[in-house]
C-alpha positions as CSV (number, residue, x, y, z in Angstrom):
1,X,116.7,110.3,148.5
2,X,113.4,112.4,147.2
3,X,115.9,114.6,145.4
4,X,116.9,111.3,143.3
5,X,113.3,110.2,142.5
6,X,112.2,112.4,140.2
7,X,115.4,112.4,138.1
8,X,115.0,108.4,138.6
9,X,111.4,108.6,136.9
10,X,112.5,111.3,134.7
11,X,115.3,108.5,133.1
12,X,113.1,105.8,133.1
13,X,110.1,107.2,130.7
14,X,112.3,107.1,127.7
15,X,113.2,103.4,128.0
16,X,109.2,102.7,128.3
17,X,108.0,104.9,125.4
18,X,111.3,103.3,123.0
19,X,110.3,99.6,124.4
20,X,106.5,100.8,123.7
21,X,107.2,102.1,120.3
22,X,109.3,98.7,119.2
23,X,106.6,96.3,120.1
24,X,104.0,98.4,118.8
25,X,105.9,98.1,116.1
26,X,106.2,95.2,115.6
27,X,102.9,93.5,116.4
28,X,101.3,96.2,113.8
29,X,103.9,95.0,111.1
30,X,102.7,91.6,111.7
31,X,99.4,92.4,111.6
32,X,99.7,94.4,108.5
33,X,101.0,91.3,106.5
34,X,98.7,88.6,107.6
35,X,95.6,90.7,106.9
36,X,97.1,91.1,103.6
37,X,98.2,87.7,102.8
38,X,94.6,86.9,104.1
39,X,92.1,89.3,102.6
40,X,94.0,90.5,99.2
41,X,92.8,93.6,97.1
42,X,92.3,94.1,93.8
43,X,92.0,91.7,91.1
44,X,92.5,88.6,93.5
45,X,90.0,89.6,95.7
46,X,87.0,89.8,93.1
47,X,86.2,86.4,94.3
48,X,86.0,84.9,98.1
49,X,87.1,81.3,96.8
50,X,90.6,81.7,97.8
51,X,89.5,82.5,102.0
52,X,88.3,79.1,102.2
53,X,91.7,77.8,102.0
54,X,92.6,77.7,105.8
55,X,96.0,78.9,105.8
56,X,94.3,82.5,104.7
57,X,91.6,82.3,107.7
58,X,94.3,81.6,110.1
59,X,96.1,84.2,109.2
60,X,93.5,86.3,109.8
61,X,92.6,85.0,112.8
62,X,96.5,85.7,114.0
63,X,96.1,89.4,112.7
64,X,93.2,90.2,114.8
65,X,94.3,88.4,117.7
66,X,97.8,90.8,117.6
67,X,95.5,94.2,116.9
68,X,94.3,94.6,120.2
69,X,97.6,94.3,121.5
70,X,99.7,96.4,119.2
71,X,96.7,98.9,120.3
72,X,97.7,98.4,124.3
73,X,101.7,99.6,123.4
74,X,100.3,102.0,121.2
75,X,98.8,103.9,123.8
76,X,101.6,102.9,126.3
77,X,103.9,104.5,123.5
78,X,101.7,107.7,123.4
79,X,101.7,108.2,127.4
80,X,105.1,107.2,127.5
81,X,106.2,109.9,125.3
82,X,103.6,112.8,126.9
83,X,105.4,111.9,130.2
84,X,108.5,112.2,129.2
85,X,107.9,115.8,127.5
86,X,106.7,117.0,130.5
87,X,105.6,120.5,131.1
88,X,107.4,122.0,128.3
89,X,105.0,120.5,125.7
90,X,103.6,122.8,123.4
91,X,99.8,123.0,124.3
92,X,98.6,122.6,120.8
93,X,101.0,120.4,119.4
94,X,100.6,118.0,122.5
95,X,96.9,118.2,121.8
96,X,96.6,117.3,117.9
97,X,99.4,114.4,119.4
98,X,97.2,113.2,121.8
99,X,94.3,113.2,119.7
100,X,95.3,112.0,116.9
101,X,96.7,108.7,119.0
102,X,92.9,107.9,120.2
103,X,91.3,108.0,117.1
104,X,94.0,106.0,115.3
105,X,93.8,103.7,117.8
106,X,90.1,103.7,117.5
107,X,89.8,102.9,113.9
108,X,92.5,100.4,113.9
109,X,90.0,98.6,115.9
110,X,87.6,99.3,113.8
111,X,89.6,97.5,110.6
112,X,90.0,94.9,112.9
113,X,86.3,94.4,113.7
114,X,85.1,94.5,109.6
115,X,88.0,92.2,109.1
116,X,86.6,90.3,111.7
117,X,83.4,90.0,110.0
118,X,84.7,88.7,106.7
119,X,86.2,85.5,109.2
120,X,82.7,85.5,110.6
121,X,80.4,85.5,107.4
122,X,82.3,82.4,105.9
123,X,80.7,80.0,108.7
124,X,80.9,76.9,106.8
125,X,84.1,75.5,106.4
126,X,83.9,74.4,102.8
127,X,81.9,77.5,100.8
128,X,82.8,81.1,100.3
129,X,81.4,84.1,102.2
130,X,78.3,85.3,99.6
131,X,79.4,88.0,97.3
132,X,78.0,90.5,99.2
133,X,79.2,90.1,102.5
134,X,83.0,89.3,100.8
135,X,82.8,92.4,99.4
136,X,81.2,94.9,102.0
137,X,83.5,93.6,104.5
138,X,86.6,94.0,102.9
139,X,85.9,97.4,101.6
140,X,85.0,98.1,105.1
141,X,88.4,97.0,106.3
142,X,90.6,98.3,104.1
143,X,89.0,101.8,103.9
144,X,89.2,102.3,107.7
145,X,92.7,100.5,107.5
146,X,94.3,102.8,104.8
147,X,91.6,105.6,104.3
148,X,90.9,106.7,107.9
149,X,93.6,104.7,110.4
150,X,96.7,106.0,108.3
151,X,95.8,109.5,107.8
152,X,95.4,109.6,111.7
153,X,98.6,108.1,112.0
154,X,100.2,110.8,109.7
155,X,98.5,113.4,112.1
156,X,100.4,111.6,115.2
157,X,103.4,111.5,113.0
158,X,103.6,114.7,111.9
159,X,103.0,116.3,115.6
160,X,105.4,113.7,117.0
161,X,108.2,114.6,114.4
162,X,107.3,118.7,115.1
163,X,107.4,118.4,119.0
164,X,110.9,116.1,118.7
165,X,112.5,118.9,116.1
166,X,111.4,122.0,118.5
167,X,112.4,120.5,121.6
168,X,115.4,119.1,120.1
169,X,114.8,115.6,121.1
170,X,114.7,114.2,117.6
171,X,117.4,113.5,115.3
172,X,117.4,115.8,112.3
173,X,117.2,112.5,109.9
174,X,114.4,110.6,112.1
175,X,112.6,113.9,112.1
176,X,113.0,114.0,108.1
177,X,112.2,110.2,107.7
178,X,109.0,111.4,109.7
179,X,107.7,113.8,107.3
180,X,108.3,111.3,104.1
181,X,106.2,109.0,106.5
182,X,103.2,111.3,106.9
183,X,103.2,112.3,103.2
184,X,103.4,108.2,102.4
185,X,100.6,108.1,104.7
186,X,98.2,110.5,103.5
187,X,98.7,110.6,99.7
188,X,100.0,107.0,99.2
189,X,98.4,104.2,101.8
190,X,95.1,104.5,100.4
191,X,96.4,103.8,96.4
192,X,99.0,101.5,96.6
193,X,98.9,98.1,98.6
194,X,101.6,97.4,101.6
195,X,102.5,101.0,101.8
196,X,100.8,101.2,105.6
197,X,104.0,99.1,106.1
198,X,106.1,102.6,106.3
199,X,104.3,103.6,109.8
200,X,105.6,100.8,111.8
201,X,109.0,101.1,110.3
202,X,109.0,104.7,111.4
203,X,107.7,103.7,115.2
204,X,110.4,101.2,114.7
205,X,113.3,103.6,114.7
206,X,111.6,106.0,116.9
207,X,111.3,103.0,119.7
208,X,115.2,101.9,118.8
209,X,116.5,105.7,119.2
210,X,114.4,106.6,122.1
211,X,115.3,103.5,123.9
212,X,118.8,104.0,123.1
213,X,118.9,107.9,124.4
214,X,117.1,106.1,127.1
215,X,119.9,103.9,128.2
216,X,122.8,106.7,127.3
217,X,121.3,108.6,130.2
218,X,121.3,105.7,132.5
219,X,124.7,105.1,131.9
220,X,125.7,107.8,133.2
């Protein structure tokens, strides 16, 4: 029976990192929008009039009430995966993955939090945020958001996609689609609007073909 164990806990890591990965996912996509739809950029968002219309606030409330937990599969997604590659992980590799993970986690919080404070400024129900606090908060939110959160992400990516191509783990085209992500991510997110969409579609297939090796190897 011990024999089994490990080889049972060996086959069940991949199914919790591609269930991990989908949600995460997921919850970030949704997210992603709503923050959007609520707090534009650019030309629409030289004025604050348009957040007193309610729909926009609770959209924002929905998209920081998801961050915290597309943050919780995130990292469930990160140890997940670091389980599963086990002692064979390249030191380095494993530690730009790992580190990477924490920060972006970290300052996807952070955009949450300045988002947060544009929803808090605009106390009274019927007037704007002032001018100032509009635009300090926004700034705030999207710079962390697509400046400092997605160039983390490309880091993870990148070390994810390397790690999955040496080990042989990853499929030649997810591996590919995971170096277009990274170079979205750090020379595209922070210029042109919805682009941060590509990282969850990447976790997305990552979580679907993980989960599915996952349940190849329990079949059999």
């Amino acid at each position: 029976m011990r024999e089994n164990a490990p080889e049972h806990g060996a086959l069940r890591t991949p199914r919790a990192a591609g269930l991990a990965g989908i949600v995460f996912a997921l919850l970030l996509a949704a997210a992603m929008v709503l923050v959007r739809l609520a707090i534009p950029e650019g030309a629409d968002a030289m004025t604050a009039r348009g957040f007193t219309d309610s729909g926009h606030r609770d959209a924002l409330r929905a998209a920081l009430a998801l961050v915290p937990f597309a943050g919780i599969f995130f990292l469930w997604f990160l140890g997940a995966i670091r389980a599963h590659v086990g002692a064979v992980e390249d030191k380095f590799l494993a530690t730009v993955f790992l580190g990477s993970g924490l920060v972006f986690t970290a300052t996807l919080f952070g955009a949450a939090a300045a988002a947060g404070a544009v929803l808090a400024v605009g106390r009274s129900p019927g007037l704007p945020p002032s001018p100032v606090a509009w635009d300090f908060g926004r700034h705030l939110a999207y710079t962390l958001m697509t400046g400092y959160a997605m160039r983390m992400a490309a880091v993870f990516v990148s070390s994810l996609s390397v790690m999955g191509h040496r080990l042989g783990v990853l499929p030649r085209p997810l591996t590919i689609a995971g170096f277009v992500t990274v170079l979205v991510l750090l020379f595209v997110s922070s210029n042109v609007p919805w682009a941060e969409l590509v990282l969850p579609a990447w976790s997305l297939l990552t979580g679907l073909h993980i989960l599915r090796v996952g349940r190849g190897k329990g079949g059999r």
